[in-house]
LOGU-843268 format. One record per residue: residue number from 1; x, y, z of N, C-alpha, C, O, CB in turn. Coordinates in nm, 2 decimals, padded with zeros to 4 digits, always signed. Glycine has a CB too. Layout:
<NUM, <X, Y, Z>, <X, Y, Z>, <X, Y, Z>, <X, Y, Z>, <X, Y, Z>>
...
***
This chain:
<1, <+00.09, -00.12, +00.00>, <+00.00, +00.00, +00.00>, <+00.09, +00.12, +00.00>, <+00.17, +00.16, +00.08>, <-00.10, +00.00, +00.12>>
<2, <+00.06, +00.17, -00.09>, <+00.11, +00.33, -00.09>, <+00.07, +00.47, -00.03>, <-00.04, +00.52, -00.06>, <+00.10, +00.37, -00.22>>
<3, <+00.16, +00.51, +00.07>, <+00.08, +00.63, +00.13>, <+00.16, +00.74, +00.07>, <+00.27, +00.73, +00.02>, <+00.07, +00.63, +00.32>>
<4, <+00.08, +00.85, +00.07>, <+00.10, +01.03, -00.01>, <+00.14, +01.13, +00.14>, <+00.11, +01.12, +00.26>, <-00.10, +01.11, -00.11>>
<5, <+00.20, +01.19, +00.09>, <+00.13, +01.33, +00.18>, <-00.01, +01.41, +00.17>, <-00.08, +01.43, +00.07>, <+00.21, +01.44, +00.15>>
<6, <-00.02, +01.44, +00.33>, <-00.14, +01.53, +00.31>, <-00.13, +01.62, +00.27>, <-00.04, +01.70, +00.28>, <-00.19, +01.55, +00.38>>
<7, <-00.29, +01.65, +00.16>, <-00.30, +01.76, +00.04>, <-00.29, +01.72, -00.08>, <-00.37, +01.77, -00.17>, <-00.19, +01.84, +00.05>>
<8, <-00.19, +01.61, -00.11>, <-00.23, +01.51, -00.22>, <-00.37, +01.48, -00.29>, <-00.48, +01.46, -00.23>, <-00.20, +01.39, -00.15>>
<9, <-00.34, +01.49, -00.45>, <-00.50, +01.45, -00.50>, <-00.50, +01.33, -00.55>, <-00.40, +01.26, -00.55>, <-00.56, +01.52, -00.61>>
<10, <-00.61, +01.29, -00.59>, <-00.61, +01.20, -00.72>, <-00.72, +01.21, -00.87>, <-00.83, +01.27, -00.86>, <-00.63, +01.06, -00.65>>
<11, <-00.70, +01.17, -00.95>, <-00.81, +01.20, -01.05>, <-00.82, +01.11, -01.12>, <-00.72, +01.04, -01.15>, <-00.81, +01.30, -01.13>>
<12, <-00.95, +01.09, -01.15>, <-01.03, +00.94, -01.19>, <-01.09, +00.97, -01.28>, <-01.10, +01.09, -01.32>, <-01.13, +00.86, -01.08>>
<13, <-01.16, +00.86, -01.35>, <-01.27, +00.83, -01.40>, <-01.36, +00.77, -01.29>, <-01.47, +00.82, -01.27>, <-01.26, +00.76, -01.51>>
<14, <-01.32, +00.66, -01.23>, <-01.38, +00.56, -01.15>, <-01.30, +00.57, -01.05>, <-01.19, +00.54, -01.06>, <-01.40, +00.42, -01.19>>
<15, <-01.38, +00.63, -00.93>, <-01.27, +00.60, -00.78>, <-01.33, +00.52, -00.64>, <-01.39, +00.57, -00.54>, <-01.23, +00.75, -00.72>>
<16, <-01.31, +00.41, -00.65>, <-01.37, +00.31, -00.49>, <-01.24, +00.35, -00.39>, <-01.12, +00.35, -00.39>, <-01.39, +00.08, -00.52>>
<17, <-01.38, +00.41, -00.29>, <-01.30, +00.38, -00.22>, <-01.40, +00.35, -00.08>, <-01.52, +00.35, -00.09>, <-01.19, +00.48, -00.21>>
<18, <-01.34, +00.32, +00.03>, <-01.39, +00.28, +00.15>, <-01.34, +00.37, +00.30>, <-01.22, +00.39, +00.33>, <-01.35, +00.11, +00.15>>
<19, <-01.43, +00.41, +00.36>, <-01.42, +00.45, +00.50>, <-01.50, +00.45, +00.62>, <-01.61, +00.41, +00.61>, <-01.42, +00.54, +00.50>>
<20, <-01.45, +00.48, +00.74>, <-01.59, +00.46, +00.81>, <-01.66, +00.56, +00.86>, <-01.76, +00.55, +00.93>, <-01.60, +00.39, +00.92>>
<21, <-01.62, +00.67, +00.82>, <-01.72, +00.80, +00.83>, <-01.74, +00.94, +00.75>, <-01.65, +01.03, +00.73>, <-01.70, +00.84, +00.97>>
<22, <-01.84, +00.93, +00.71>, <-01.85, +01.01, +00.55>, <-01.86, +01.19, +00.60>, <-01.94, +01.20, +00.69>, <-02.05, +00.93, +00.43>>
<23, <-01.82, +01.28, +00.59>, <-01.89, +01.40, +00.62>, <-01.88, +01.53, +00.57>, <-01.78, +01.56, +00.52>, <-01.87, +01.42, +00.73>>
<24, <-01.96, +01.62, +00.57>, <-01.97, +01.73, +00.47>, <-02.03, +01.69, +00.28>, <-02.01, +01.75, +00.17>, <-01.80, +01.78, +00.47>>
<25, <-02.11, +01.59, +00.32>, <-02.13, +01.57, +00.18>, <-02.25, +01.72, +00.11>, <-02.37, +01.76, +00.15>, <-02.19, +01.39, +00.16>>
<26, <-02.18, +01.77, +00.00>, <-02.27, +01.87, -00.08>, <-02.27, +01.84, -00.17>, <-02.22, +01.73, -00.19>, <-02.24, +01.99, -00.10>>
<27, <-02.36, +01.91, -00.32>, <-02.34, +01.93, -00.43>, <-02.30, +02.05, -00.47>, <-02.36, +02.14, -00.41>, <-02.42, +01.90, -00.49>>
<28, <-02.18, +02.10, -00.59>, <-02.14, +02.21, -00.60>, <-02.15, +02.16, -00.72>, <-02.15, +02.05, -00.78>, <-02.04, +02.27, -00.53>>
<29, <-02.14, +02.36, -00.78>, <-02.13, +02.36, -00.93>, <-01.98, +02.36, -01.02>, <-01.88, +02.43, -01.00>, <-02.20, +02.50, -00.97>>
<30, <-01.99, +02.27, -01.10>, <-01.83, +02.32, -01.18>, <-01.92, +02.36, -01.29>, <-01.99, +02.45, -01.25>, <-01.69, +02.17, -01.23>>
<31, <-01.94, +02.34, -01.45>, <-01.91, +02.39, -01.54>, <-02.03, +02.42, -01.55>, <-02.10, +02.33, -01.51>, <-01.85, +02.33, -01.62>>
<32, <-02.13, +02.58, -01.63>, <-02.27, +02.56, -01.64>, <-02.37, +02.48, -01.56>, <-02.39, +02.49, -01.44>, <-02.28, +02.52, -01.74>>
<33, <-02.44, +02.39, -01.64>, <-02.52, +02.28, -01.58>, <-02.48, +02.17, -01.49>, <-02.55, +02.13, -01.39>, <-02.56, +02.23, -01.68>>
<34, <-02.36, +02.12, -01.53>, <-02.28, +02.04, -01.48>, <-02.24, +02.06, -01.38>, <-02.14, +02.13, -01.36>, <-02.21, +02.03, -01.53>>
<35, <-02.31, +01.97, -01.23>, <-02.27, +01.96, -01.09>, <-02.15, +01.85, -01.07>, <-02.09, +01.79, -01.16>, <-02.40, +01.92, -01.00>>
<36, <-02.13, +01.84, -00.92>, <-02.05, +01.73, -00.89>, <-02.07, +01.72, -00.75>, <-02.10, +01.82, -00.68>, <-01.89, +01.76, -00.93>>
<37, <-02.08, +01.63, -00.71>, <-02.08, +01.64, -00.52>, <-01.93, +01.63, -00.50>, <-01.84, +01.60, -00.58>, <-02.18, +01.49, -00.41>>
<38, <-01.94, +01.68, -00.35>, <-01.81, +01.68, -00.26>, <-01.86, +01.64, -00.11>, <-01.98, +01.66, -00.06>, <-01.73, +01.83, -00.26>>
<39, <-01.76, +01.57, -00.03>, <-01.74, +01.53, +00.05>, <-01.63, +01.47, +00.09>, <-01.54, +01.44, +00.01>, <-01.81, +01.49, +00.05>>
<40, <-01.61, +01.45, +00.32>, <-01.49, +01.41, +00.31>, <-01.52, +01.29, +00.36>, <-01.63, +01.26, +00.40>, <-01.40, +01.49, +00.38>>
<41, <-01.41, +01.19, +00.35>, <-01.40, +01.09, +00.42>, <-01.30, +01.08, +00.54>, <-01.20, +01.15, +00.53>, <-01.39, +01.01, +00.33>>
<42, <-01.32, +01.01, +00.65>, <-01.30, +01.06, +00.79>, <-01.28, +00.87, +00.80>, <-01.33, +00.77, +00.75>, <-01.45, +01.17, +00.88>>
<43, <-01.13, +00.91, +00.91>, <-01.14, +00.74, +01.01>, <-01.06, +00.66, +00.87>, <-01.11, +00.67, +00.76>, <-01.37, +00.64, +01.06>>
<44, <-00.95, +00.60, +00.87>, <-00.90, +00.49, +00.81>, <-00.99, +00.50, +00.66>, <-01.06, +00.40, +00.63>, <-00.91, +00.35, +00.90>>
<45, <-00.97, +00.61, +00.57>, <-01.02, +00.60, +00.44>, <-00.93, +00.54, +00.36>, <-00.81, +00.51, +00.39>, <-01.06, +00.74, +00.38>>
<46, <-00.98, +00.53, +00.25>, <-00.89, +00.42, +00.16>, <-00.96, +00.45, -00.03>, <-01.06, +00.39, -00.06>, <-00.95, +00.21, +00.24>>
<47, <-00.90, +00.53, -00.13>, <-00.88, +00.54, -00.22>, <-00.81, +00.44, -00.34>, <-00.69, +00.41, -00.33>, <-00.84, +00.62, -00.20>>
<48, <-00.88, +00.41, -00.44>, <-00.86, +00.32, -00.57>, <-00.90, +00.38, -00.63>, <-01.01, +00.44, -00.60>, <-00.90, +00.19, -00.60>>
<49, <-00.81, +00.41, -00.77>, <-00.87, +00.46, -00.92>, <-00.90, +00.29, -00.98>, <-00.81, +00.21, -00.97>, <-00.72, +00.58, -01.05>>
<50, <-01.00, +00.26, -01.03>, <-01.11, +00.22, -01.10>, <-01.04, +00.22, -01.22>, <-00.95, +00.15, -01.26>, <-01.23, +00.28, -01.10>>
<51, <-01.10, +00.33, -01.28>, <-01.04, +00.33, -01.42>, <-01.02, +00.47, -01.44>, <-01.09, +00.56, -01.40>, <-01.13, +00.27, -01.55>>
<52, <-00.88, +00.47, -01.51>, <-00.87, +00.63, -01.56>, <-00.94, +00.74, -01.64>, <-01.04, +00.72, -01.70>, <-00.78, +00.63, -01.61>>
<53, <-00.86, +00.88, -01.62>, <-00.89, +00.96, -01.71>, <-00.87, +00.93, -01.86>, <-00.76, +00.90, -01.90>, <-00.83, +01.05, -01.69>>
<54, <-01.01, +00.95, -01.97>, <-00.91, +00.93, -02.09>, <-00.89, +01.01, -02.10>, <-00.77, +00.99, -02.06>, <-00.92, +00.89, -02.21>>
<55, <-00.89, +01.15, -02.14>, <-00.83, +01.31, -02.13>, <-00.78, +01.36, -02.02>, <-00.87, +01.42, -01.96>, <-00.91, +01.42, -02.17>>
<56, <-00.68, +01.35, -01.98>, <-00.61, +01.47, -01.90>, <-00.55, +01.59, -01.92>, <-00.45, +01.62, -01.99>, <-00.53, +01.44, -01.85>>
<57, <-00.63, +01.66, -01.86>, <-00.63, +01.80, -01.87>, <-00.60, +01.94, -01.75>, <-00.61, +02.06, -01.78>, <-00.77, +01.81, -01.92>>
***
């Protein structure tokens, strides 16, 4: 297992991940119409990219 520093991102297409306590979840706006939720995960969280970006940008 690979750990980062904190502040560290990641960017997905597909991202599982697992924790045991979810908090601050919103929806915010990025582009026009186009929302996205946010939230943190809290307590031994755990990040997997799924499947990648096809465009990185």
């Amino acid at each position: 297992m690979d750990y980062y520093e904190e502040g560290d991102a990641i960017h997905g297409s597909r991202i599982y991940v697992e924790t045991r306590k979810v908090e601050g979840h919103r929806v915010i706006v990025k582009t026009g119409r186009h929302k996205a939720q946010s939230l943190r995960l809290i307590d031994n969280a755990k990040a997997v990219i799924v499947k990648k970006l096809k465009y990185a940008g």
